[in-house]
N, CA, C and O atoms as CSV, one atom per row, in Angstrom:
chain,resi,resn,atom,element,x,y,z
A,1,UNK,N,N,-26.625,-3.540,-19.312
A,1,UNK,CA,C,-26.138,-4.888,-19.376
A,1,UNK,C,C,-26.907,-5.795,-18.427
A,1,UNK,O,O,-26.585,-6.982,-18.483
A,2,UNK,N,N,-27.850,-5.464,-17.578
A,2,UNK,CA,C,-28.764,-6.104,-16.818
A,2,UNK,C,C,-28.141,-6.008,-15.271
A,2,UNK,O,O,-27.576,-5.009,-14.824
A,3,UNK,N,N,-28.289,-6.846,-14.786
A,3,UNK,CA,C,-27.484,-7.268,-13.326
A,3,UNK,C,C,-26.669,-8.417,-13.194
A,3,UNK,O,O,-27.045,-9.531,-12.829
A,4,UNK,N,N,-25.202,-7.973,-13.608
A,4,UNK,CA,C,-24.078,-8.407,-13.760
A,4,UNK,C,C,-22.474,-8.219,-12.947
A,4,UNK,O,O,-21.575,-7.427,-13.230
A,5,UNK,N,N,-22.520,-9.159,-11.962
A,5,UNK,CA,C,-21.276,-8.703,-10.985
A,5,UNK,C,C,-19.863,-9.790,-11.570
A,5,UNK,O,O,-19.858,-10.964,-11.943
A,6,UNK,N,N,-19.008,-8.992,-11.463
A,6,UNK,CA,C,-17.794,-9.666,-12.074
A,6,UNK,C,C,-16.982,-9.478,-10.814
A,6,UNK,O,O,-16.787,-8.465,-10.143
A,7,UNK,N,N,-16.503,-10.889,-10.648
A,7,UNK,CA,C,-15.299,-11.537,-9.487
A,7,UNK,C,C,-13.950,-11.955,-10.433
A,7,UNK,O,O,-13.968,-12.743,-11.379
A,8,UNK,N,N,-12.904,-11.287,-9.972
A,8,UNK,CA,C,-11.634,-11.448,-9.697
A,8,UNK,C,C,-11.071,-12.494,-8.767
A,8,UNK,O,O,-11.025,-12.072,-7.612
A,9,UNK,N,N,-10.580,-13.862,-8.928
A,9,UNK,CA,C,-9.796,-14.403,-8.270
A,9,UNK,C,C,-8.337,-13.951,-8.437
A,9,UNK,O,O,-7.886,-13.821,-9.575
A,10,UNK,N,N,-7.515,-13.685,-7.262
A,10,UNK,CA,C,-5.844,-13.155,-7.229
A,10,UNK,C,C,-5.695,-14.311,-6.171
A,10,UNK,O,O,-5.323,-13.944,-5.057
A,11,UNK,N,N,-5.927,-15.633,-6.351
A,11,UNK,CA,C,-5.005,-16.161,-5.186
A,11,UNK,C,C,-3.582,-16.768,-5.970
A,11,UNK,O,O,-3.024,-17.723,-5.429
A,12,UNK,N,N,-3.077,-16.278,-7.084
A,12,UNK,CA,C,-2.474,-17.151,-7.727
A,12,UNK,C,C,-0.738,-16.968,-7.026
A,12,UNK,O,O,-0.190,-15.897,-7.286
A,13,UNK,N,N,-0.249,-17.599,-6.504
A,13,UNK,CA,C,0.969,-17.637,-6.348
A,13,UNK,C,C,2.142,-18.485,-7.604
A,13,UNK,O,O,1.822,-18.706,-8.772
A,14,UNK,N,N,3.324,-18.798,-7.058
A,14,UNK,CA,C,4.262,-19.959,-7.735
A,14,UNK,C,C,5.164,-19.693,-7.617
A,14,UNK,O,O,5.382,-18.484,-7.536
A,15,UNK,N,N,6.225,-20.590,-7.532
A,15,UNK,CA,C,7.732,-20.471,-7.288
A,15,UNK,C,C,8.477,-20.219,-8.601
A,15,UNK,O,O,9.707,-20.240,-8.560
A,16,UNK,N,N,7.804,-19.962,-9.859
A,16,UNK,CA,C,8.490,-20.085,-10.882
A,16,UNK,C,C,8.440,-18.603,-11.283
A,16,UNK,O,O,8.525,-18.117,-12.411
A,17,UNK,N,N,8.312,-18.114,-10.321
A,17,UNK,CA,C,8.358,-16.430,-10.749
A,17,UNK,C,C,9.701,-15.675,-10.144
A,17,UNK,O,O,10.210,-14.639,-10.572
A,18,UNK,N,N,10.129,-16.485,-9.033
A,18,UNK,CA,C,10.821,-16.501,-7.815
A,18,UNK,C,C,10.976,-14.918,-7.210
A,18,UNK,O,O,9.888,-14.391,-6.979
A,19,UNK,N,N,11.787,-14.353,-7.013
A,19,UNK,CA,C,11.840,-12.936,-6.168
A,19,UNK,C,C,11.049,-11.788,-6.551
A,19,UNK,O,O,11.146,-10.690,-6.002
A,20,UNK,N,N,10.040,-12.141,-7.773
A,20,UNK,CA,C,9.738,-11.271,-8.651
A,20,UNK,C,C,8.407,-10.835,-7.607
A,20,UNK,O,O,8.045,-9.709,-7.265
A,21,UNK,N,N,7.937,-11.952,-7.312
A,21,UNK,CA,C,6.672,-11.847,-6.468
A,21,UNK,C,C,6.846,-12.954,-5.206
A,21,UNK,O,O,5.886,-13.576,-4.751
A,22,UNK,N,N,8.001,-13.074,-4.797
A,22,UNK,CA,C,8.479,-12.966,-3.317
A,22,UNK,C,C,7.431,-12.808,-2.223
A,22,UNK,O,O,6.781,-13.700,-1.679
A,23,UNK,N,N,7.391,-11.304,-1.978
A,23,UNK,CA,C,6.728,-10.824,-1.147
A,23,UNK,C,C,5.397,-10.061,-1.178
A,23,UNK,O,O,4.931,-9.356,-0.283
A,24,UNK,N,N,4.861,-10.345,-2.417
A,24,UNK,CA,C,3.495,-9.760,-3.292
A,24,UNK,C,C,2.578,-10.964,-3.968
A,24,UNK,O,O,2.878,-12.092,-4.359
A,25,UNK,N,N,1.483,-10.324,-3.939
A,25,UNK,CA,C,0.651,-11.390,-4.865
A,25,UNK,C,C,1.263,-11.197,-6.427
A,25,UNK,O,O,2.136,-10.381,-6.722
A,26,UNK,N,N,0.578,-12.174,-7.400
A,26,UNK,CA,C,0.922,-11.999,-8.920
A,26,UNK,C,C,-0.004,-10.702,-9.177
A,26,UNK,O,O,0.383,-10.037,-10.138
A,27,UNK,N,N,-0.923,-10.304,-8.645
A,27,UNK,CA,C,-2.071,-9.620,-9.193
A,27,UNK,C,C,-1.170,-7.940,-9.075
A,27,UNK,O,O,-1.469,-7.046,-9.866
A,28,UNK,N,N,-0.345,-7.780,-8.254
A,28,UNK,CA,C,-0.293,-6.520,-7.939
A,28,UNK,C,C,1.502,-6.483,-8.213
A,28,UNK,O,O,2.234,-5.985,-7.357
A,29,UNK,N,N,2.037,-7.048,-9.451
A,29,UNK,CA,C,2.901,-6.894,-9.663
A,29,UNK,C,C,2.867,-5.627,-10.421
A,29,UNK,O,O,1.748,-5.217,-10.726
A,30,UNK,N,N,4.077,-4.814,-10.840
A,30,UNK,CA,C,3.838,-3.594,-11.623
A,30,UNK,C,C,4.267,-4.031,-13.246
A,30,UNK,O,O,5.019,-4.919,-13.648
A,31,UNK,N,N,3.476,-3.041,-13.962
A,31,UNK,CA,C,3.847,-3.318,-15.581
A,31,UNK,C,C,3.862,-2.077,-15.845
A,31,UNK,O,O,3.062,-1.292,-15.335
A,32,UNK,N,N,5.091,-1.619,-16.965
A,32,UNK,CA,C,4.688,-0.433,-17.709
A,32,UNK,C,C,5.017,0.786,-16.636
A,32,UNK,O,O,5.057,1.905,-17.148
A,33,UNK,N,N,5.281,0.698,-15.077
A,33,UNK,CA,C,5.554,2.189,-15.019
A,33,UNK,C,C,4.164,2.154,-13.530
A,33,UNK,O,O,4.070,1.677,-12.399
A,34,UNK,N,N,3.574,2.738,-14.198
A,34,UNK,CA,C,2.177,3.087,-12.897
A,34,UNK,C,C,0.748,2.396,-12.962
A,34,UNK,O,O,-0.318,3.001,-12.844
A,35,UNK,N,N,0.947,0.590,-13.237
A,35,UNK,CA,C,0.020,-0.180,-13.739
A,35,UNK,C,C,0.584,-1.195,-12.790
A,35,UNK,O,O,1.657,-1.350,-12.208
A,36,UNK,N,N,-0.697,-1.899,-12.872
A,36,UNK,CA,C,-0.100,-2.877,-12.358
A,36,UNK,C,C,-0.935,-4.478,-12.897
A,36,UNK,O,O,-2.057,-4.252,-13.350
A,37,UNK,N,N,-0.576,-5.834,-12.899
A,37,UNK,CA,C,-1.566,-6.565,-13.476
A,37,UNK,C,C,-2.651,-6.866,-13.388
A,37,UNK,O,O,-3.100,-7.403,-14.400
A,38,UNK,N,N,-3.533,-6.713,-12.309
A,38,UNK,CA,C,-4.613,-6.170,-12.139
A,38,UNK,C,C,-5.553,-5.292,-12.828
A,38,UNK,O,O,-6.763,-5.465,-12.980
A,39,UNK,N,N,-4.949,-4.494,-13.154
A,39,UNK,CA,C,-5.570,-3.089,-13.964
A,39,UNK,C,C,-6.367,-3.947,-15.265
A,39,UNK,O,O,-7.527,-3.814,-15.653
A,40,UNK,N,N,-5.329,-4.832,-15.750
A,40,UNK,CA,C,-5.963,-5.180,-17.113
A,40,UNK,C,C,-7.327,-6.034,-17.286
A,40,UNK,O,O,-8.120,-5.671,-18.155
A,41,UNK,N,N,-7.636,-7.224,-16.435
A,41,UNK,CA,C,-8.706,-7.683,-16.488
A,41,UNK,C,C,-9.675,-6.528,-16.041
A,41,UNK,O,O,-10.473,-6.257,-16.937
A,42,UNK,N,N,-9.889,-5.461,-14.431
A,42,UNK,CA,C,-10.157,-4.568,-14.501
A,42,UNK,C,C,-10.982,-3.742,-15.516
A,42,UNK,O,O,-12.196,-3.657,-15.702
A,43,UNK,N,N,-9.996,-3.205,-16.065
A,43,UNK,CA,C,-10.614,-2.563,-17.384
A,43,UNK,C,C,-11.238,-3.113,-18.377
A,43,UNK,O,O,-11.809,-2.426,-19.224
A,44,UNK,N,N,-11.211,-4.733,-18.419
A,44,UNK,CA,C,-11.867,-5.237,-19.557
A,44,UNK,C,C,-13.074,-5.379,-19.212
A,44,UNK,O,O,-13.893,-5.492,-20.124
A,45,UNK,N,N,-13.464,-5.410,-18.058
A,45,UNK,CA,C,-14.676,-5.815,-17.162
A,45,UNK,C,C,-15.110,-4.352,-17.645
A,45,UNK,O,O,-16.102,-4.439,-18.368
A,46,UNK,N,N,-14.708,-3.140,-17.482
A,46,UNK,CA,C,-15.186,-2.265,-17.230
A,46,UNK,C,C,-15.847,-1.706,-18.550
A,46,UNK,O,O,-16.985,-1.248,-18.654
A,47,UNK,N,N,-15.053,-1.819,-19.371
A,47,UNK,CA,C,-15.079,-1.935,-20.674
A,47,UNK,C,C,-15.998,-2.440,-21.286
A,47,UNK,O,O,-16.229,-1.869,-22.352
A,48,UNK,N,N,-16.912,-3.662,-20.954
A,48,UNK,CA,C,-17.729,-4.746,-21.542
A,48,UNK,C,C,-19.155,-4.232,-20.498
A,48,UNK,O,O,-20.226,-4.827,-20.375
A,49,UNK,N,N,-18.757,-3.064,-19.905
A,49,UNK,CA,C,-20.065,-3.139,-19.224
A,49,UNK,C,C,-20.656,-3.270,-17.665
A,49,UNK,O,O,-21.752,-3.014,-17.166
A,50,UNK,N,N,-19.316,-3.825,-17.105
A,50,UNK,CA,C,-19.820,-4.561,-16.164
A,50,UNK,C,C,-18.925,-3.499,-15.175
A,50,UNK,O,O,-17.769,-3.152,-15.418
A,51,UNK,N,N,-19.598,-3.141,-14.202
A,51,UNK,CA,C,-19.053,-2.138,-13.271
A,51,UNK,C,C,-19.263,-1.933,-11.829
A,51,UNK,O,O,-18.925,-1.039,-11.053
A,52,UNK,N,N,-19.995,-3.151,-11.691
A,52,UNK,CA,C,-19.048,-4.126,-10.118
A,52,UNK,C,C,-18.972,-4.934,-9.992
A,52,UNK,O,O,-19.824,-5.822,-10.027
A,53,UNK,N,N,-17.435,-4.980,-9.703
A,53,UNK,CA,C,-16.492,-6.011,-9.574
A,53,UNK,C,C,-16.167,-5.909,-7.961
A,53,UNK,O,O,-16.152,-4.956,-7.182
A,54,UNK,N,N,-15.867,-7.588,-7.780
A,54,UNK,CA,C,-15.510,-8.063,-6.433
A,54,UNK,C,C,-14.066,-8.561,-7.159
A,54,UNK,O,O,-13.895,-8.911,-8.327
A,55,UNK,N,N,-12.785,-8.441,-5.717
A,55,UNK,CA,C,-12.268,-9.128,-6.065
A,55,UNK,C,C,-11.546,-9.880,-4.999
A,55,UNK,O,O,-11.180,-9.364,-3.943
A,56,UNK,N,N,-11.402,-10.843,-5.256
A,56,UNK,CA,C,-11.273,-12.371,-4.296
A,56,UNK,C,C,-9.513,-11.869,-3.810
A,56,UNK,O,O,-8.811,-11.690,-4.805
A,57,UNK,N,N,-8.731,-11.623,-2.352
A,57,UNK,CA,C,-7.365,-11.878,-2.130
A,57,UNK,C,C,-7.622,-12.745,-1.180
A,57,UNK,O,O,-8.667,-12.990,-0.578
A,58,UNK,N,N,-6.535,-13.198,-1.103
A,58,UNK,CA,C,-5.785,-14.586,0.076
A,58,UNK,C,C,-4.553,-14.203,0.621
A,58,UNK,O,O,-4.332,-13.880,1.789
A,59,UNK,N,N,-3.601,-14.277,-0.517
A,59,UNK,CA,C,-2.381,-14.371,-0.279
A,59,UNK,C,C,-1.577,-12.882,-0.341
A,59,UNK,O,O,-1.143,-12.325,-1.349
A,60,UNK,N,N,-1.520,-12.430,1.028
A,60,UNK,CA,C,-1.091,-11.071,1.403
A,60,UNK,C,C,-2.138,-9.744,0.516
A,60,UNK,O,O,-2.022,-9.003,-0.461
A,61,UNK,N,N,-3.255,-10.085,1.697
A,61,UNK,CA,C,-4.345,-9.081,0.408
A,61,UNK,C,C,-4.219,-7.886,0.892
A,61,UNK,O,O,-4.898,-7.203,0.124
A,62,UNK,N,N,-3.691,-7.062,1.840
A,62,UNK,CA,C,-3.601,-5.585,2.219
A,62,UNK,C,C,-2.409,-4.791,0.978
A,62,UNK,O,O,-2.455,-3.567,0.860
A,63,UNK,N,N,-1.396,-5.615,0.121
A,63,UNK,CA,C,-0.843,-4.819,-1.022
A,63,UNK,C,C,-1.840,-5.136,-2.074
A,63,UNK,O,O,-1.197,-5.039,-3.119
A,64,UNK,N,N,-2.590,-5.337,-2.254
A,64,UNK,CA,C,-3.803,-5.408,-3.287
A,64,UNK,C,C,-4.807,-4.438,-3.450
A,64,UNK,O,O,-5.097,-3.773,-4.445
A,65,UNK,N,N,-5.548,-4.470,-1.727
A,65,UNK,CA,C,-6.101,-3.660,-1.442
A,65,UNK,C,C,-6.136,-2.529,-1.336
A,65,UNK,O,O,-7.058,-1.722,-1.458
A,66,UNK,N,N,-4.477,-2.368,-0.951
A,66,UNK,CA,C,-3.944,-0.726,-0.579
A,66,UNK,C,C,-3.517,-0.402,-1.800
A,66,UNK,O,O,-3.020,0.723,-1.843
A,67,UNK,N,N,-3.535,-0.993,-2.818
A,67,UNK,CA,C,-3.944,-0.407,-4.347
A,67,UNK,C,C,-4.565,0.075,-5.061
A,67,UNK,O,O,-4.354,0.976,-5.873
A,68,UNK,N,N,-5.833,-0.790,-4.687
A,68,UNK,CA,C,-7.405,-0.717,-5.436
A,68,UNK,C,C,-8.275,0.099,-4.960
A,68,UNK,O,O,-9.176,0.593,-5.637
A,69,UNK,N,N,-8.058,0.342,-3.585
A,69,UNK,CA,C,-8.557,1.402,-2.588
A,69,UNK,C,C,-9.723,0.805,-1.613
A,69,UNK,O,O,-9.771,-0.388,-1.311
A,70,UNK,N,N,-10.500,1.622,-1.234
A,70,UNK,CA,C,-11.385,1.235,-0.414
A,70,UNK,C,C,-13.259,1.033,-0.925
A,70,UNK,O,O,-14.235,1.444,-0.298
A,71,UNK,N,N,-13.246,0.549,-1.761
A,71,UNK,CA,C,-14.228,-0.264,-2.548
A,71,UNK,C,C,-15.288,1.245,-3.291
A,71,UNK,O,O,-16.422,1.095,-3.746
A,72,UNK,N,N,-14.534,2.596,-3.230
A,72,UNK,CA,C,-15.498,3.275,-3.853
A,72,UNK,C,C,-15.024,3.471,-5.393
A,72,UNK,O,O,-14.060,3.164,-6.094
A,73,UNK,N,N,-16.374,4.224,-5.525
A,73,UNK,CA,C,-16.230,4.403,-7.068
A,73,UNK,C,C,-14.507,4.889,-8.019
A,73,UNK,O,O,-13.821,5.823,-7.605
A,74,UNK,N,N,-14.243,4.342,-8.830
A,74,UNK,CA,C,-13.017,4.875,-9.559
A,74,UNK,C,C,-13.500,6.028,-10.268
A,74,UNK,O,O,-12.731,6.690,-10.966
C-alpha cells in the first residue's frame, strides 16, 4: 500500500451520553462483550492495508491506552 500512517482522533467527549461515559473516553466504551469502540475503525484500517496507526488521546488517555497496550505489534 506504499507508506501510509493512519491517525485516530478519540478526543470526543459530550454530555449527551451522560453516565455512560462519565468517567471514560467515547473511544473505549465497551460493545458486544470484549470489544470495545475503538476496535472498529482499528480493524478497518487494518483491513484496507494500513498497519500503523497512531492514535491521538486527551481526555483521560491511560483507559485507552491500558487497552490498546504498549504500541507493539497486535
Amino acid at each position: 500500500m506504499g507508506n501510509v500512517i493512519g491517525l485516530l482522533s478519540t478526543n470526543y467527549t459530550g454530555a449527551k451520553y451522560g453516565k455512560l461515559i462519565a468517567d471514560r473516553p467515547v473511544a473505549s466504551v465497551p460493545f458486544g462483550g470484549r470489544y470495545r469502540l475503538i476496535d472498529f475503525p482499528l480493524s478497518s484500517m487494518v483491513n484496507s492495508g494500513i498497519d500503523t496507526v497512531g492514535v491521538l488521546t486527551q481526555y483521560k488517555p491511560l483507559i485507552l491506552n491500558g487497552y490498546l497496550g504498549n504500541g507493539e505489534a497486535w
